[in-house]
C-alpha positions in Angstrom: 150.2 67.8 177.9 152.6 64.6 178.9 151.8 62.5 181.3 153.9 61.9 184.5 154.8 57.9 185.3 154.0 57.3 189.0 156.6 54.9 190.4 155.4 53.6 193.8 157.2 52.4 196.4 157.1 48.5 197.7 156.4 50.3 201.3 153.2 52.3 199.7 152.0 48.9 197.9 151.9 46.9 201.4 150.3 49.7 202.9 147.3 49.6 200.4 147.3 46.0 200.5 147.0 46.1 204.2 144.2 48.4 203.7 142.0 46.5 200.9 141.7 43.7 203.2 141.2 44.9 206.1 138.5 47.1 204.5 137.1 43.6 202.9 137.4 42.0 206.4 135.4 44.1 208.0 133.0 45.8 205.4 133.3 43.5 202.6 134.6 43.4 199.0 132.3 46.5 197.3 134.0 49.0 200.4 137.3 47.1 199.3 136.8 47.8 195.9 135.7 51.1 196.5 139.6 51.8 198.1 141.1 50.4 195.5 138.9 52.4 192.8 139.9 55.7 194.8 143.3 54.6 194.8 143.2 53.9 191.0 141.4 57.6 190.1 144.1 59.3 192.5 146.6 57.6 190.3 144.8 58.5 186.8 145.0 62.0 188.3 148.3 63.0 189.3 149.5 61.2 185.7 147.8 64.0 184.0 148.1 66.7 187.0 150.7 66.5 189.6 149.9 69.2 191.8 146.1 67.7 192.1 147.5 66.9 195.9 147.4 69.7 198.6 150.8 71.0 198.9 150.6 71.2 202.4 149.8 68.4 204.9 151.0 68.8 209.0 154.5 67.8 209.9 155.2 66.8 206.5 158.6 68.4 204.8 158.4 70.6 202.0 159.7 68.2 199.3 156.4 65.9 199.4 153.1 66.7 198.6 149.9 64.6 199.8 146.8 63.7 197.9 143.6 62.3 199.8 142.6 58.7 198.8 140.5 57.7 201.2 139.1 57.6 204.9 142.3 59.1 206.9 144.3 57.5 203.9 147.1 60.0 202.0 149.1 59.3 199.3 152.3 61.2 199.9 154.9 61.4 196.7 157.6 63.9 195.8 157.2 65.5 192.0 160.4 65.3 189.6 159.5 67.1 186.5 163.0 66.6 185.0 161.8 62.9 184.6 157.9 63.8 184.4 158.2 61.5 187.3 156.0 60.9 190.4 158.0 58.6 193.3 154.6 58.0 195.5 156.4 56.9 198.6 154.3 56.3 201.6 150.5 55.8 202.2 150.0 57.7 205.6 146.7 57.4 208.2 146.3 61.2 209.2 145.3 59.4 212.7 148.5 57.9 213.5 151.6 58.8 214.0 153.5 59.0 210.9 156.2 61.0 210.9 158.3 58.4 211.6 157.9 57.8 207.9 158.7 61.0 206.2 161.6 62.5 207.5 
C-alpha cells in the first residue's frame, strides 16, 4: 500500500498552534504534548488510511471528511487519490460555530 502525503493548510497550522498553548497555559506542557501527540498519530494514520475519519460530520459538505484529534478538536481534509494526496484544511471546535469555515 502507498502512502498518501498530507499537505496542511497555514489556517490548520495556526489553529493547532493556538491550541498547544493554550492547552500548555492552562494545563501545562504533558496535556500540550499530549495534543500534539494526537495530532501527530492522526496524521501517521490517514498517511496509511485515508478514510480512518468519519465521513460524515454535521453541516459539513460532502467533499471533506473529519477525523477526531482531540477534545471538540476535528481535523477536516478533502481526499485526492489521483495525487495520493490529503489537503487537511481546517481544524474545527465541534462547539463553535464553524461553518463559516467550510463552505
Amino acid at each position: 500500500m502507498y502512502k498518501f502525503t498530507i499537505d496542511i493548510s497555514p489556517e490548520a497550522t495556526e489553529i493547532l498552534i493556538s491550541w498547544v498553548d493554550k492547552c500548555e497555559e492552562d494545563n501545562g506542557v504533558s496535556v500540550a504534548n499530549d495534543l500534539i501527540d494526537s495530532y501527530e498519530a492522526m496524521l501517521d494514520t490517514l498517511e496509511q488510511d485515508p478514510e480512518a475519519g468519519t465521513g460524515r460530520f454535521e453541516d459539513l459538505p460532502r467533499k471533506y471528511r473529519a477525523y477526531h484529534i482531540w477534545r471538540h478538536l476535528w481535523a477536516v481534509y478533502q481526499i485526492y487519490r489521483d495525487t495520493r494526496t490529503i489537503k487537511l484544511e481546517f481544524i474545527i471546535d465541534d462547539r463553535q460555530n464553524y461553518k463559516k469555515f467550510v463552505k
